[in-house]
N, C-alpha and C positions, 0 to 999 in steps of 0.2 A: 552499585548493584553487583552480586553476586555474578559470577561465571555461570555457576546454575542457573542463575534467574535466565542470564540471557539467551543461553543453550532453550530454556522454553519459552521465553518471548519469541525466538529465531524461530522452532517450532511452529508457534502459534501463528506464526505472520507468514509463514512459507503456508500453509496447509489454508489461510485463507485466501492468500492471492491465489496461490493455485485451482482451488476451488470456488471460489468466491460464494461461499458460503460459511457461515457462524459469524457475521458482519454486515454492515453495509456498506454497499458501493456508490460513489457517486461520482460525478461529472461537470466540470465547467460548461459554461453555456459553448464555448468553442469546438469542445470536442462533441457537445450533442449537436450543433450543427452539423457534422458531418456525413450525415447519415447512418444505414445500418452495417452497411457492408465494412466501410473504412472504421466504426467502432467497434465492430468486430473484430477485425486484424489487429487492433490495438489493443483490447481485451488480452487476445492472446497473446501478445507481445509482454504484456503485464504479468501473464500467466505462468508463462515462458521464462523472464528475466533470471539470470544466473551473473550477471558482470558485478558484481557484488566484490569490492575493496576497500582497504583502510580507508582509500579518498570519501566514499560514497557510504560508510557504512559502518562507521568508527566505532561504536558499540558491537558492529557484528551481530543487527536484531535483524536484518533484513527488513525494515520500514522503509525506503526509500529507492526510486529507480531511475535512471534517465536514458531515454534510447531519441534515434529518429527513423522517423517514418514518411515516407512520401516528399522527404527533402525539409521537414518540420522536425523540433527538437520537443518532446513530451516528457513528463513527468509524470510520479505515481508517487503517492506518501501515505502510508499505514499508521494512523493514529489509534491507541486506546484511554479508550473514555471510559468513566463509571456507566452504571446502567441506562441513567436516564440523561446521558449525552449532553451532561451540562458540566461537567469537571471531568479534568482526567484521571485515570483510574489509581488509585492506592495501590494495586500491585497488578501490574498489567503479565504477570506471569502466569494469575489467577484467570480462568477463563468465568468462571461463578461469578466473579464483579466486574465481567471488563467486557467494552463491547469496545469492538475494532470496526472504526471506518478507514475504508481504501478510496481515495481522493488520485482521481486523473484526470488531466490536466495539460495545456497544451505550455511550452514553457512562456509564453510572451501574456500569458496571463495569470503567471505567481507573480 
């Protein structure tokens, strides 16, 4: 993939975490046990995330995050998909064919 490409993947995957909108978000059953308050602070923690390095992010698309909270280690992973969420997308640069799911996630359940 092009430089360009990923300069707007990166784009594209900052402006939904951040927003979590033009996507869908979802959740392992661990972290919606938690209730609303502590999903919340981990939302924003998601929201939030800038520790972004070769280690964690080798393409430089920003799809991917790991922090901890409340002494638990969580995960965050931005996939895109074609439109109807059954293949991933042919040009995930394109926001026209590509729907981004943001997937969090406590790490003892990847």
């Amino acid at each position: 993939m092009s430089p360009a490409n990923n300069d707007k993947i990166r784009s594209l995957n900052d402006a939904f975490r951040r927003s979590f909108s033009g996507g869908r978000i979802m959740m392992t059953p661990g972290v919606s046990a938690l209730g609303y308050e502590h999903q919340a602070a981990i939302f924003q923690l998601v929201r939030t995330y800038e520790d972004f390095d070769p280690g964690n992010d080798p393409y430089a698309e920003h799809d991917f995050g790991a922090f901890d909270y409340q002494g638990q280690r969580f995960l965050w992973k931005i996939d895109a998909y074609d439109q109807f969420l059954k293949l991933g997308s042919e040009d995930p640069a394109n926001p026209d064919i590509t729907t981004r799911v943001l997937m969090i996630m406590r790490a003892d359940e990847y």
